[in-house]
C-alpha positions in Angstrom: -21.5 -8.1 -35.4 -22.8 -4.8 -34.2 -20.3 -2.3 -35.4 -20.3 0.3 -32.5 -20.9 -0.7 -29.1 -22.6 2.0 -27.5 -25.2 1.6 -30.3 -25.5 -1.7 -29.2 -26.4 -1.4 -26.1 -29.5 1.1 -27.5 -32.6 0.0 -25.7 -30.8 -3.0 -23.6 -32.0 -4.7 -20.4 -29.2 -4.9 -17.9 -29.4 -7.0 -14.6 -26.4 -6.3 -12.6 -25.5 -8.5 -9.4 -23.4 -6.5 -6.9 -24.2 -3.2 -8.0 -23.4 -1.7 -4.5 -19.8 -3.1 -5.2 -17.1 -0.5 -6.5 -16.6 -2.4 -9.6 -20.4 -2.1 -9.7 -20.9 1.1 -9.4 -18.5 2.2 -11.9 -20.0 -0.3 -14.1 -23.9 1.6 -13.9 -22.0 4.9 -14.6 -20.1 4.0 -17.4 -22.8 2.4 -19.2 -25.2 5.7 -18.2 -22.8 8.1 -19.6 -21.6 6.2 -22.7 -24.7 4.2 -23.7 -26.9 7.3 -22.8 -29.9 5.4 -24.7 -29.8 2.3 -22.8 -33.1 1.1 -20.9 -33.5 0.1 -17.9 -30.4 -1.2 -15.2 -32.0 -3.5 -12.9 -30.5 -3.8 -9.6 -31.4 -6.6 -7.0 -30.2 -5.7 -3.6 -29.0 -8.1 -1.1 -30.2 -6.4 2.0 -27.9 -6.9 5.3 -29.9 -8.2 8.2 -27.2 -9.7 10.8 -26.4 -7.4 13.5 -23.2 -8.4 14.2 -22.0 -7.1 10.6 -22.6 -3.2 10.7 -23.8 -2.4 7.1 -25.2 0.8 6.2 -27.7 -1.2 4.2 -29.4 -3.3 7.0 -32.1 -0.3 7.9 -33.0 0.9 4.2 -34.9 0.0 1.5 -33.0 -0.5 -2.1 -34.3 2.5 -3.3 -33.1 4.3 0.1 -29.6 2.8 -0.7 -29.4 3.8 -4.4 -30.9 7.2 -3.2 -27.5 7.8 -0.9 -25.6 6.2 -4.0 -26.9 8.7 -6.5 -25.4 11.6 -4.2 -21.9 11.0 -4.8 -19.2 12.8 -7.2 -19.2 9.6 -9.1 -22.0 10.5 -11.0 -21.8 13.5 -11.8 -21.0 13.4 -15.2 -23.7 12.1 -15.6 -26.1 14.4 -14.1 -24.4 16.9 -15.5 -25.8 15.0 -18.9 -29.0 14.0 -17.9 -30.3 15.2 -14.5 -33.1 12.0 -14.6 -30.4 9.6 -14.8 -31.7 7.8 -12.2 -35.1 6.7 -13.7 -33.0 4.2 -15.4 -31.9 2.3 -12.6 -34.2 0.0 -10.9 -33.4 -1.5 -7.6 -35.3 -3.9 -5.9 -34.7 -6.5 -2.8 -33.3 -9.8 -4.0 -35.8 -12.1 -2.6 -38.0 -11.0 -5.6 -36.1 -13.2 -7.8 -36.4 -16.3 -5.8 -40.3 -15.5 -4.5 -43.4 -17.0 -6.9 -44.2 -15.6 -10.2 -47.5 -14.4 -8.4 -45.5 -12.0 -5.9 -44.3 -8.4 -7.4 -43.6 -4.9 -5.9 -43.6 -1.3 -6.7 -40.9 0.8 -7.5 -42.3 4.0 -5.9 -38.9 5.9 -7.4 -40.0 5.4 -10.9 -43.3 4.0 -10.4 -42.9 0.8 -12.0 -44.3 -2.8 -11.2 -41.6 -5.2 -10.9 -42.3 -9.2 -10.3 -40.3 -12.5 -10.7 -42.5 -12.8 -14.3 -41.9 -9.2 -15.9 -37.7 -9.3 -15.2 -37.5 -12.9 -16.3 -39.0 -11.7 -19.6 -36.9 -9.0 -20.5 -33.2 -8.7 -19.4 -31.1 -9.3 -22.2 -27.4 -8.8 -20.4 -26.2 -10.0 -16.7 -23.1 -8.7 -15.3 -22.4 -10.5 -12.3 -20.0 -8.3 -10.3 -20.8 -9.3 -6.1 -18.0 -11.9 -5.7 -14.5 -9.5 -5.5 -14.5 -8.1 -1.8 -11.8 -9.2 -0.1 -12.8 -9.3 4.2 -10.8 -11.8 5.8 -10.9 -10.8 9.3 -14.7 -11.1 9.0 -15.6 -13.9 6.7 -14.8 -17.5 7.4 -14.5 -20.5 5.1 -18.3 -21.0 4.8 -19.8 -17.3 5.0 -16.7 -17.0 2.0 -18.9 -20.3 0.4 -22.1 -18.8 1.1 -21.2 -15.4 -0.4 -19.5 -16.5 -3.7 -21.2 -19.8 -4.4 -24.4 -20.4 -2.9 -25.6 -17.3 -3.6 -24.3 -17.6 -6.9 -26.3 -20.9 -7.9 -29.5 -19.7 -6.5 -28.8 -16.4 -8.8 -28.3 -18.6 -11.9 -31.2 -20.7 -11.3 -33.2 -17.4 -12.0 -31.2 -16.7 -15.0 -31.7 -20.1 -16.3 -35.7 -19.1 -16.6 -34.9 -15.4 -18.7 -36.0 -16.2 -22.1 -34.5 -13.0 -23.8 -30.8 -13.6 -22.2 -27.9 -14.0 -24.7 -24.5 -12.9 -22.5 -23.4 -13.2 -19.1 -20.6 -11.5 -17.9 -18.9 -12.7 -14.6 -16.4 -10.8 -12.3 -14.0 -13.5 -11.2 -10.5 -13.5 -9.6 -7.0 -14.5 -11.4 -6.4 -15.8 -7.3 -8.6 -18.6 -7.8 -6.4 -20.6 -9.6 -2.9 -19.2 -7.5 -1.5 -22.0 -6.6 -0.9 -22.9 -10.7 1.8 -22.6 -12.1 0.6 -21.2 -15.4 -3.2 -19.9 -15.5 -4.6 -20.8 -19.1 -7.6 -19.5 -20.3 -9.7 -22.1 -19.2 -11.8 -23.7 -16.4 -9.5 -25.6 -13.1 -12.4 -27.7 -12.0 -12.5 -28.4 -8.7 -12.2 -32.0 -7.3 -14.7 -31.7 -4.3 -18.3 -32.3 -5.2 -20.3 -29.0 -5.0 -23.3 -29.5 -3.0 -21.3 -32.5 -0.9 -19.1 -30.0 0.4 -22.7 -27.1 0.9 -24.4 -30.3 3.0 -21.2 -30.5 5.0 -20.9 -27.2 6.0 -24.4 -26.9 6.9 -24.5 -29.1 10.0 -20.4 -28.1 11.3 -19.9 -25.5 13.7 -17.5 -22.6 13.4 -14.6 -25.1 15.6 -15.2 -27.6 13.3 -14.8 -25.5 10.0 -11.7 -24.1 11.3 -10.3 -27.1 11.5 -11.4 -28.6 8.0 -10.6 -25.6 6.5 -6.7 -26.5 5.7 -7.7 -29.9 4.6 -10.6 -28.8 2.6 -8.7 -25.8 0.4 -5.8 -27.8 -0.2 -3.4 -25.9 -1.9 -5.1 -22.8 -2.0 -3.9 -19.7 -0.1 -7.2 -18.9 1.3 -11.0 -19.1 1.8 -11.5 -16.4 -0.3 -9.1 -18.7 -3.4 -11.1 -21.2 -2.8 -14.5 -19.5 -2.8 -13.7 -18.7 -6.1 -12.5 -22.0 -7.8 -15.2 -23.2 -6.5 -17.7 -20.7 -8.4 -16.0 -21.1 -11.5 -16.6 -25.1 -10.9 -20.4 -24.2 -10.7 -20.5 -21.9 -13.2 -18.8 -24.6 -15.6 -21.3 -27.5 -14.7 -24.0 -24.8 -15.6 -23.2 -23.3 -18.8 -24.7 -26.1 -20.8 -28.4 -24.4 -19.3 -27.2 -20.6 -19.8 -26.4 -18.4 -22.2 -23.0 -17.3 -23.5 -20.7 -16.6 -20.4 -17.8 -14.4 -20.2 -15.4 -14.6 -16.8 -12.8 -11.9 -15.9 -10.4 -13.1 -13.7 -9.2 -10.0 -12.2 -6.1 -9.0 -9.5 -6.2 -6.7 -6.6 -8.8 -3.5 -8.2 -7.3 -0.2 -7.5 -8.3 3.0 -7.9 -9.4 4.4 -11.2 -7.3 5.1 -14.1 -8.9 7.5 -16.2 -13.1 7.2 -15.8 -14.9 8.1 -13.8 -12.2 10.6 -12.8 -8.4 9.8 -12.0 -7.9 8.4 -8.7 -11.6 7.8 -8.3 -11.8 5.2 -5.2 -14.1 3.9 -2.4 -12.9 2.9 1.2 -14.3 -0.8 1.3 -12.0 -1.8 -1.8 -8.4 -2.9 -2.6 -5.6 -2.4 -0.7 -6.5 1.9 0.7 -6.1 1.1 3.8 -2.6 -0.3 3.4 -1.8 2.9 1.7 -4.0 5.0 4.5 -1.5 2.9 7.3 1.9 3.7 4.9 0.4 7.5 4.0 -0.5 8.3 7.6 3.2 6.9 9.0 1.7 4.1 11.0 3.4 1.2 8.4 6.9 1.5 7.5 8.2 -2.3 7.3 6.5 -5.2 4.9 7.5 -8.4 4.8 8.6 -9.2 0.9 11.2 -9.3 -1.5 11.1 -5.7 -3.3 11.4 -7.6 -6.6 7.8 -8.6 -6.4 5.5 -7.7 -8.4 2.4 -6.1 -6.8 -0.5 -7.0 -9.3 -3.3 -3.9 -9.1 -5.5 -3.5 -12.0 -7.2 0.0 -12.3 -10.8 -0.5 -11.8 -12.2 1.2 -15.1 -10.2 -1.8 -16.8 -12.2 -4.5 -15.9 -15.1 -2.3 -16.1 -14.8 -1.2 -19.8 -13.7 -5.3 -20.7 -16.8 -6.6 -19.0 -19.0 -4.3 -21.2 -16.9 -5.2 -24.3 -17.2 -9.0 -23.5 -20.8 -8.4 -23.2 -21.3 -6.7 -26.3 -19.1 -9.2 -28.2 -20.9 -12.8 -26.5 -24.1 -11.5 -27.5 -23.5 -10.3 -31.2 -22.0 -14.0 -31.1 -24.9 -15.8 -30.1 -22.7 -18.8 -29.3 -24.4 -20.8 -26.4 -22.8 -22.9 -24.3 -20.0 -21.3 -24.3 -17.9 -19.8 -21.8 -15.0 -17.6 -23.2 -11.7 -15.9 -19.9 -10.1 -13.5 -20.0 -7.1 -12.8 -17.2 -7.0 -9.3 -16.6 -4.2 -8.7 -14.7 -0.8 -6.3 -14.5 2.1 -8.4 -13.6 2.3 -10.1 -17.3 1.7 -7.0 -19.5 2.7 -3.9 -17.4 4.3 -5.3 -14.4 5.0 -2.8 -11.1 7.3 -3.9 -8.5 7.2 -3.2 -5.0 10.6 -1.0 -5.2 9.4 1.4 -7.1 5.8 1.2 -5.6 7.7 2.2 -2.2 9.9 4.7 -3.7 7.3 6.7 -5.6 4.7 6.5 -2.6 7.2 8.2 0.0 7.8 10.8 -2.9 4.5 11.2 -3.6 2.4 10.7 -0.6 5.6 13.9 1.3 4.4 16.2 -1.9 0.8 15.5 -0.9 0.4 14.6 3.1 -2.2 13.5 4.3 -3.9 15.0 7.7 -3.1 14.1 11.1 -0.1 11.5 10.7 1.7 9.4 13.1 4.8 9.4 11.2 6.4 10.9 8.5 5.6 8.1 5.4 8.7 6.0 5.1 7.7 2.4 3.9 10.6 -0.4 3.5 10.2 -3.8 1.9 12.5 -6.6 2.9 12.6 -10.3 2.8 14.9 -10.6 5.8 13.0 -11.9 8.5 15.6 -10.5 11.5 15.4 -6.8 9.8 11.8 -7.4 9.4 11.2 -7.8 13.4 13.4 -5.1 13.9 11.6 -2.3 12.0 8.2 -3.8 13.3 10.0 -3.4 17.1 11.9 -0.1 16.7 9.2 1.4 14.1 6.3 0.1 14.5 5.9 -0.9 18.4 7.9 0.9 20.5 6.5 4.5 19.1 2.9 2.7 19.1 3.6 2.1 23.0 5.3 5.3 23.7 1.8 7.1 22.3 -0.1 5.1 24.3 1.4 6.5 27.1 1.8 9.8 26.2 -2.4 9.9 25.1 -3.3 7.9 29.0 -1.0 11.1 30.3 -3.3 13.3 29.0 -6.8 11.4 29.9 -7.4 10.6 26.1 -8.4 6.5 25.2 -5.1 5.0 23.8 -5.8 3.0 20.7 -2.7 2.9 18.8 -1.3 -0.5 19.8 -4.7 -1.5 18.5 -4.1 0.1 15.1 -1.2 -2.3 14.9 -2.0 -5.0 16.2 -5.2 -5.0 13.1 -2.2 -3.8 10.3 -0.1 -6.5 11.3 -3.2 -9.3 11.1 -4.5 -7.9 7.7 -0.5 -8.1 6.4 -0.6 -11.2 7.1 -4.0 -12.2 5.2 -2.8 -10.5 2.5 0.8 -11.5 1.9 -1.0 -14.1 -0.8 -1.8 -11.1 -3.0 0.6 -8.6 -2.5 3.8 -9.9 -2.3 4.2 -12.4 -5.0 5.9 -13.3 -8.1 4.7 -11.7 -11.5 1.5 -14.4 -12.0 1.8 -16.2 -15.3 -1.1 -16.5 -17.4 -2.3 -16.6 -20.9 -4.0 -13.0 -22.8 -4.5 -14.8 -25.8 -8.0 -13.9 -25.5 -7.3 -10.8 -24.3 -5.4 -10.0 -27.3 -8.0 -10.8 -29.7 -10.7 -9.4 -27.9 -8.5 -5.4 -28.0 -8.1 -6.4 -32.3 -11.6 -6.8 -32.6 -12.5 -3.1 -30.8 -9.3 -1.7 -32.8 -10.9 -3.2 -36.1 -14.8 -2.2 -35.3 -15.2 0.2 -32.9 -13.0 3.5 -30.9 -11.0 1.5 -28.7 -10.5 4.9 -26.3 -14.0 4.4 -25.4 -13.6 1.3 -23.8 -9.8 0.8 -23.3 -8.7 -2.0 -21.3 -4.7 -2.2 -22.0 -3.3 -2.3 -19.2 -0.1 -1.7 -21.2 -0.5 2.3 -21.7 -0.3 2.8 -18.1 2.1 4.7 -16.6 2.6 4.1 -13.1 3.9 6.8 -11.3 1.1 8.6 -12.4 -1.2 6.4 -11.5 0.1 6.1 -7.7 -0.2 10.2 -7.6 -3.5 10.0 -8.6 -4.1 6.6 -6.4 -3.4 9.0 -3.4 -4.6 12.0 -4.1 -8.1 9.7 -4.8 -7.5 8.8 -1.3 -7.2 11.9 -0.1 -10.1 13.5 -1.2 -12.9 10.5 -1.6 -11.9 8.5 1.4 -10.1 10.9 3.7 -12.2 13.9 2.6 -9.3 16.4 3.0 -9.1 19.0 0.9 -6.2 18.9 -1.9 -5.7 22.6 -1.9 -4.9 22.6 1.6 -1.3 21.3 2.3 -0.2 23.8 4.8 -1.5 22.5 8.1 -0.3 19.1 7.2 3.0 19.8 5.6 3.6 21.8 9.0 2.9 18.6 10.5 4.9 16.9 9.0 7.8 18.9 9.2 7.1 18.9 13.1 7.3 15.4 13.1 10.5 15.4 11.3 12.1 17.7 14.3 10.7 15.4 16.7 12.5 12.6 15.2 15.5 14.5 14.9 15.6 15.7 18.1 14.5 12.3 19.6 18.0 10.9 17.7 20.4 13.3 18.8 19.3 12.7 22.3 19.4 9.0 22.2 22.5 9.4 20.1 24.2 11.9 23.0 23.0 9.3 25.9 24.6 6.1 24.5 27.8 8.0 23.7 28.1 9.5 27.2 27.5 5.9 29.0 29.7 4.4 25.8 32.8 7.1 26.7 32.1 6.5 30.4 33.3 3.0 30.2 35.7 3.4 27.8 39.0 5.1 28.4 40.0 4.5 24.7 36.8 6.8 23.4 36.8 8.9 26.4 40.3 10.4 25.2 39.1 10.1 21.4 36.3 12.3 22.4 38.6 14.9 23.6 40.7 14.5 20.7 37.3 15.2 18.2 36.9 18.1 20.7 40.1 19.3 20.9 40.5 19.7 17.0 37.4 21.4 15.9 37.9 23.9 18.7 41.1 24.5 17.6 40.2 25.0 14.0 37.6 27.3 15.0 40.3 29.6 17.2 41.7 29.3 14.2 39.4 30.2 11.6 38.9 33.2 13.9 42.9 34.3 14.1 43.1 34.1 10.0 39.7 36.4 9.8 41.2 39.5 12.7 44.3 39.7 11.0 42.7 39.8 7.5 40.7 42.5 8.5 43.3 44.2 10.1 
């Protein structure tokens, strides 16, 4: 076996599927910057043609997309190392990879001739990374099986034909198999037949799949669960055909640990806009017991164990063989939602973000009646109140709308984020991390979750999001510490006068508080006169 990994990948091949994904991304940097003498990175784009989905991508080439990619702070350590970086990657639409061997394109970027043939005949590792966005709003039970299983067979049909492939590396989810008890290392398969259930779906209508969906994903939570189980399915019926396959079942991917920088983060992933909602005020109440655990794994760990797994399948040269790892956080380092909550308000009052509804105060309860009443007194009734306020003043009101989204996506995602610590095996896991310990420097490709310590990592979670999603400058808390400290005196003063009104109708029925009033009165005047008699004579 290859004794150091960045050696290995020396001259490598890499196709990566979902390289416009965060995981993705991070993935092409952190092979650029510590396998510097790697190839070529080949990435096929799927390019986004339906109107009603707006997509960036639909009016630009791949090279156009990679072109807008290549400008952001994620790489650039890279440039910093290599200002050409880019001549390594190669992006190229898709459909090249299911068009004739005759058929081929240019690369204008880096002037090279790309076909079906010339790709099938030298990539030597594919990470497949396009199947862990989460959209449930949008997607529906068969866009979810078009996304993470159609696509995916035709994909390995094309990887079937590449004669110089020895390791596949595919970026799975732990949720797939949710509903067991205990997730071993191993495949679940699934009990419905594959390409039954794709000729099915083809002729139902959008009714009609709705309704079969409960029946058809059993005990699944979701679409999305069941997208994947299914995948895995495929990808077990296949392996006898492919190379050596690694899956990584992952959890909920977060911002960065440690690479590309702390709190590195992108808007369309993981759970930012549930901590946009909580930073910005607009969620205070979740629906949960606070002993949950909520399962995030940093991105950079799945990142660094895909590139390990590939480097360790293909020094193996095992075919047929399909090793899985379950990379999540609950079983080794788990976080629970009580202190999630309690170092978020902390953190995110230390660092505000800009223009907030409320001051961040998030509570998790599984008490259904003090559930509905935060969501009424908390979450509606100000949401109302600043609707009318913003129609008073001729501006569009909008905030009811902002709830009435928060409270749909909570909902979708009650499966993920408030649950029980998942139990699974790391056996593989385990001896994957001895094997870097014994051959290589583990601290270039960590992936223990173990080390990491959470607080930390929530502070840099939201200063990530403050900078990279939010684009608000950390060095400049002022305006929005004075905005929040307005909002607290709003609140305040909104208290006291709700406070003083219910007393004075309270008192004005009652002749029993009336006179108690008097008597509170009374005495704290009187100690006052007091206070003042003692002080005149001591002076005199």
């Amino acid at each position: 076996m290859t004794s150091s990994i960045n050696d290995f990948y020396d001259g490598k091949n890499i196709l990566i599927f979902g390289s416009t994904t965060f995981p993705g991304k991070v993935l092409i940097e952190k092979l650029l910057r510590s396998c510097p003498n790697i190839n070529k990175i080949y990435c096929p784009i799927q390019l986004i043609t339906n109107k009603s989905k707006l997509n960036i991508n639909q009016h630009f080439s791949p090279i156009d997309i990679f072109a807008e990619i290549y400008t952001t702070k994620l790489f650039d350590r890279v440039r910093y190392n290599n200002i050409k970086f880019q001549e390594k990657i190669i992006p190229f639409d898709i459909n090249l990879l299911y068009s004739s061997l005759d058929n081929e394109i240019i690369n204008y970027e880096n002037q090279e001739i790309l076909s079906y043939k010339n790709i099938q005949n030298i990539i030597d590792i594919c990470f497949y990374m396009a199947n862990n966005s989460i959209d449930f709003i949008e997607e529906n039970l068969k866009e979810m099986i078009q996304t993470n299983v159609i696509n995916l067979k035709h994909n390995l049909s094309f990887l079937k034909t590449c004669t110089k492939l020895k390791s596949i590396v595919y970026l799975s989810s732990i949720y797939a198999n949710i509903d067991c008890p205990y997730i071993d290392e191993c495949i679940y398969p699934c009990s419905i037949e594959p390409d039954k259930l794709f000729d099915a779906l083809d002729w139902m209508d959008k009714e009609m799949i709705a309704l079969a969906t409960p029946k058809l994903i059993g005990t699944k939570p979701n679409a999305f669960s069941f997208s994947h189980w299914l995948a895995e399915t495929i990808l077990s019926n296949e392996q006898k055909n492919l190379p050596s396959m690694s899956i990584i079942r992952v959890s909920i991917i977060g911002a960065s640990w440690k690479e590309p920088y702390p709190g590195w983060v992108e808007k369309s992933n993981g759970p930012n806009e549930f901590f946009v909602a909580a930073g910005r005020g607009y969620l205070r109440s979740m629906k949960g017991d606070s002993n949950d655990v909520l399962d995030i794994i940093p991105v950079d760990i799945p990142v660094n164990l895909s590139i390990v797994a590939g480097w360790q399948k293909y020094s193996e040269n095992n075919n047929n063989n399909i090793t899985i790892y379950n990379c999540t956080s609950s079983g080794l380092n788990p976080f629970h939602w009580q202190e999630m909550s309690n170092y978020f308000i902390e953190y995110s009052k230390r660092i505000p973000y800009e223009h907030a509804f409320r001051r961040p105060n998030l509570s998790v309860t599984n008490h259904s009646l003090i559930h509905d009443s935060y969501r009424f007194f908390s979450h509606l009734i100000p949401a109302y109140l600043a609707d009318i306020g913003l129609c008073l003043i001729g501006h569009k009101p909008h905030i009811v709308n902002i709830y009435k989204n928060l409270h749909r996506t909570l909902i979708q995602l009650e499966s993920f984020t408030i649950r029980e610590e998942i139990q699974c095996s790391y056996d593989n896991l385990n001896s994957l991390r001895q094997l870097i310990i014994e051959t290589n420097n583990f601290n270039d490709f960590y992936f223990d979750i173990r080390a990491l310590h959470w607080p930390t990592y929530i502070e840099s979670y939201l200063i990530g999001i403050k900078r990279y999603i939010l684009n608000e400058n950390i060095n400049c808390l002022n305006h929005a510490q004075k905005h929040l400290n307005n909002l607290r005196n709003i609140r305040w003063t909104f208290n006291i006068i709700i406070l003083i009104l219910l007393w004075r109708i309270f008192i004005s029925k009652r002749p029993t508080a009336r006179n108690l009033w008097y008597f509170i009165i009374n005495f704290f005047v009187a100690k006052f006169v007091r206070f003042f008699k003692i002080l005149s004579a001591g002076n005199a």
